[in-house]
Each structure stands twice: as C-alpha cells, then as structure tokens.
Phi, psi and omega in degrees: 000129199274137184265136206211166177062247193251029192264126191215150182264132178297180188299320184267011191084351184265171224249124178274105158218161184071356171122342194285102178259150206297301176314327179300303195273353163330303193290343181263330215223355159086184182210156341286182231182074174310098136269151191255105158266110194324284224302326200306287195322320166300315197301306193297306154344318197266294165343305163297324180295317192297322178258010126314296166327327178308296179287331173056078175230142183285150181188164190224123162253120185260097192297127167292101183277005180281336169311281172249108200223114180192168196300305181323304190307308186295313190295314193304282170298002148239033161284357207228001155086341183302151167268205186239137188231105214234133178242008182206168173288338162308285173325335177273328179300330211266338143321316183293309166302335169280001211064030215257113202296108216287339153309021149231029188231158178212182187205117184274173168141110169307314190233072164315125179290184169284306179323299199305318163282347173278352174282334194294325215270290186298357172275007202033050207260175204310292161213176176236116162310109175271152191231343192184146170318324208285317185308320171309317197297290181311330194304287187296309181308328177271338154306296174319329211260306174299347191034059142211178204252202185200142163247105167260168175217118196279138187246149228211113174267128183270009172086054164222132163280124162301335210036072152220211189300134191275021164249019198214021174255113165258354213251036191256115216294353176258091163197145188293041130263149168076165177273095179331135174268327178296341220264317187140314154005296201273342154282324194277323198302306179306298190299312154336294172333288180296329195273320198286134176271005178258010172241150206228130179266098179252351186194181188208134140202195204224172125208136178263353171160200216224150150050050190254147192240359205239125169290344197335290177319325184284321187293332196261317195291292169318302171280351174302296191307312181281011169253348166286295156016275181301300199306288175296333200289302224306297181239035181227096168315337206251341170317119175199027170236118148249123155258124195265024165089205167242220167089351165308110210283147155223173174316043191304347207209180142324308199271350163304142175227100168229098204359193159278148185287349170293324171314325192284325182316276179318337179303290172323335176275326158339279179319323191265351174297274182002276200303326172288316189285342167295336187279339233039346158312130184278139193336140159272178190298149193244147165232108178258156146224088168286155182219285166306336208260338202238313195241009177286297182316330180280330181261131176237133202240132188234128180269168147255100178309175249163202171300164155225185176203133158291125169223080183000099208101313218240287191193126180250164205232158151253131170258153156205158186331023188207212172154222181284340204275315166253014179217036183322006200299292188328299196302306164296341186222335207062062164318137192225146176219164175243141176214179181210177181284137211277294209272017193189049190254034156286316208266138260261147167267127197229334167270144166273094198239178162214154197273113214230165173281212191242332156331107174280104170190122129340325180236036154280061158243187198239293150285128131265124179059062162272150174274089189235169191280094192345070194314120161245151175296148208147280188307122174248181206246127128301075178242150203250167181056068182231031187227046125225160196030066149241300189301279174331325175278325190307182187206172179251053161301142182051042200009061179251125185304156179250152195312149170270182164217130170301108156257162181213163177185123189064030164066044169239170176224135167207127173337083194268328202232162182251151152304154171278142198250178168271012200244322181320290180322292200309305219312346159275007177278133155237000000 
C-alpha cells in the first residue's frame, strides 16, 4: 500500500495518519473503522483552487456530498470557502444542519420528488439543476403555489464516452440523466424555460462520467456545450455559469497512471477557454464539482482480521470485521484497492491472500489476491483510498451496523459518525 498524504509508519512499526496511530484509534474507536485525513483534503481542495488562479478565471468549486456526506464533511467544506452540490433531501438536510449557507448549495437529482424540490425552493438555496421536462413543469407549480422564483441550470448530456467503467458513464447520449444534445432536447428544453417567468436560466451543465484519467472527453465535451452556449446566449442575459461536472480519476492501485491533480485541473480548463474562443464568447463563470478527487485518496479504512481459510491449489483467504456492508465498490465495479497490515507494516509481504467480508454473499470481498504480510487474526487490514462511495453506500445488510468514522489531523482524532449500536438497526421496526 503506497502511503500518501500526512501517512507514515512510526518507530513501532504501525501505520500513522494525521499524526494517529491506527491501533490507538482501533483500540478507541472500535474496527472497522473510517479515517479521514483532514490535511490530505485540504490539500487536494487547494489543488483545485491553484489551477484556477493560474488562469484568473471566475470560478465556483462545488464539493459532490454524494461522495461523502456528513455534518463533520459539510463544515469542513465550507470552512474551505466551497459550495455544495446535494442530490437529495437528505443530502440538503445534513447540509443545512451543519449550518452551510444555503446560497452556496444547488441541487441535483434525475427524479426530484416534489417534497425534495419544494424543500429546495423554501430552503433557499442558489439553484436547481434541471434534468428532464416532466421536473420543470413540477418546478413552476410549486413557485407558483410559493409565488416566488428560481435559478435554474439545465443540465445536458452532450454525447461523449468517458471511456470509464459503463455503470459510471453518464454524459453519453443513452443515459437516464439530462436533456439529449443530438436530439434536439436540450434546445427545446432552453426555450421551455426561457418561456416560463418564474425560472431564471443562469447556467448550463454537463458531467460525462467518473474515475476519468484522460482530458480528451472534457475537451470534446466543452465544445458541443459552448456552441449551445452561443445558441442560448442569443436570447438569454442572465446565462453566466458553465458547469463542466466532476469525474476526475484518483489513484486506487500502482496501476492507475494519472497526471497530478492540479495539472488535470488545468486541462480543463484549457479545453474549456478553447471552446468559448472558438464561439467567440469570453469564458463563463466555471463551475467544477468534485467529489471522489478530493476525498477518496484521504480515507482509509481499518479492519479486524479474523478467521482464514486454505484452499489447496486453489487460493487463501482472510476475513475480516467488515465487507460489502461499508465497501460495495468492489462488488458493484470490480473495484481494485491496496492494502497493507496496519499494525506490521515493516514486514515484509511474502503471502497471497484475498480478502472476503462478513456477508453471507460469495460476492463480499474486498481484495483478490493481495500481496501481504502473512496476516493473523488480530491483525490489523489497512485498505487505502476508501473515502467515497463507502460510507455513502453503506447498508445493514445482514443487519450489521455501519463503521464508525473518524477525522484527524496534527495528531488529534475526533469522532465525526459514531458507530451503530444494534438497537441503532432496530430503531425503525415497529
């Protein structure tokens, strides 16, 4: 496991992060066990902000809570000045509850219920990402019903493959999100709009997918959006946001290769001057939303080994106090991750195991075939790049509580989620 951020191994041999050493908060905090490292995050943040500046371009960096989401998370980014990109009423509550100011929050989501946009409307937040007609329609009724408006920003698949995993493509013209650009869709969507007076057309936007390593897609992507632009700009004043999505790749494994992230930044942003000078329009205010780019490389999740088991020939396995229930990546993408013996990471790794959960399902595991420091129950698993769509995914499948989580930073650790008790599970049984 390549060690990254503020993570290092001590004297005794364990594994550091944030200043934290992992048995300690095992032994405090219980296994399995989500840590975040504050500094990684900030750092990655600052990253995005430095290749804005470079260029001295208006810009909004909006952290994607679908990555992760808790009140500790929301405070965090908007101590870091970011806004917010909430795809649900949860996601808006537990913003709102951390205090996060709703004039830096917009809201996303293919099929909003109506509760979700009428909470969006009375929460007062900046704007709502429109996805599809039948939602405009629902929009103006409840502005109506509210006598008051809204600033929307239509969102548009412009029909570029990401080339990454196809259940993490979105910006591809067969996809349940957005208003089609070939089709025609995304101009009928704009004139709908432009008709109605209680919605204010402030922006346009895209994301073509996830885990992406290449700019090629933003770039091909950018200009489609900015000749619609052009298109729109014509009878629309109040147009002044392109939002280009997320999807930016980070490091899970040795074998990912992807530029530094400030470097991927600037690409984008290139590709996206390029295309308004080609419309001749001067750049609009840019809107990024990362999610995965900022907080994955930071979260590290520490297991308890457990039983193993041999299989002649065939393959040996290690279990451990955890699984599909705080990590489905694997299970859902074929995820691939590195991990190392937390509590023993001088020594040398000479076994091959895989790693499997706790689930009764055949298909909980979390590694095949890592390469580790022959591992005993006890012992604890180190797995790195765990901090999006882990937390956020989990479930009580086989009614086992999710992991509590940690954040640290300059060697203090504070509790942000608790672990789930088993009265915790119950507590919606009547």
């Amino acid at each position: 496991m390549e060690l990254n951020g503020t993570s290092r191994v001590n004297q005794k041999g364990v594994l550091e992060i944030g200043g934290c050493a992992v048995d300690d908060l095992a032994k405090t905090y219980g296994t399995p066990l989500i840590i975040y490292d504050v500094a990684q995050i900030r750092e990655r943040i600052q990253a995005y902000r430095n290749a804005f500046q470079f260029f001295q371009v208006p810009y909004a960096l909006a952290y994607a809570s679908k990555a992760f989401s808790c009140k500790a998370m929301c405070r965090l980014a908007d101590d870091e000045a970011m806004w917010l990109d909430v795809v649900s009423g949860g996601e808006l509550y537990t913003a709102l509850a951390a205090n996060f100011p709703a004039g830096r929050i917009y809201m996303h989501g293919n099929n909003k219920t109506s509760d979700e946009l009428e909470y969006a409307v009375s929460s007062g937040i900046h704007h709502i990402v429109i996805d599809n007609f039948d939602e405009i329609n629902r929009l103006v009724e409840i502005l109506d019903k509210h006598n008051t408006a809204m600033q929307i920003v239509l969102r548009v698949t412009p029909g570029v493959d990401a080339h990454t995993h196809e259940f993490i493509t979105t910006g591809t013209q067969d996809s349940k999100f957005g208003f089609d650009l070939f089709s025609g869709q995304a101009d009928q969507a704009v004139n709908v709009v432009l008709r109605q007076p209680r919605l204010t057309l402030i922006g346009l936007h895209m994301h073509i997918g996830s885990q992406i390593f290449e700019a090629e897609g933003f770039h091909v992507a950018s200009e489609r959006m900015a000749e619609l632009f052009s298109r729109t700009k014509v009878n629309c004043d109040t147009l002044e946001w392109f939002n280009m999505g997320g999807g930016l790749g980070i490091r899970y494994t040795k074998e990912d290769h992807l530029p530094p992230l400030e470097e991927a930044v600037k690409g984008l942003i290139e590709g996206a001057k390029r295309a308004f000078e080609r419309v001749g329009l001067a750049l609009p205010k840019l809107i990024v939303e990362p999610g995965r780019s900022i907080v994955a490389e930071a979260g590290t999740t520490i297991y308890r080994v457990g039983s193993r088991k041999s299989v002649p020939n065939v393959r040996d396995y290690i279990a451990i106090d955890g699984g599909m229930t705080d990590n489905p990546r694997l299970a859902l993408y074929g995820a691939v991750y590195e991990a190392s013996i937390a509590n023993r990471m001088l020594d040398e790794p000479t076994m091959t195991v895989s790693v499997a959960g706790k689930c009764c399902e055949s298909g909980d595991m979390i590694l095949w075939d890592a390469l580790l420091a022959q591992p005993q129950p006890g012992d604890l698993l180190a797995v790195s790049c765990t901090g999006a769509y882990n937390y956020s995914m989990a479930s009580n499948y086989n009614r086992l509580p999710r992991p509590a989580v940690v954040f640290v930073e300059r060697g203090e650790a504070r509790l942000v989620i608790r672990r789930e008790t088993y009265a915790d599970v119950c507590t919606l049984d009547l």
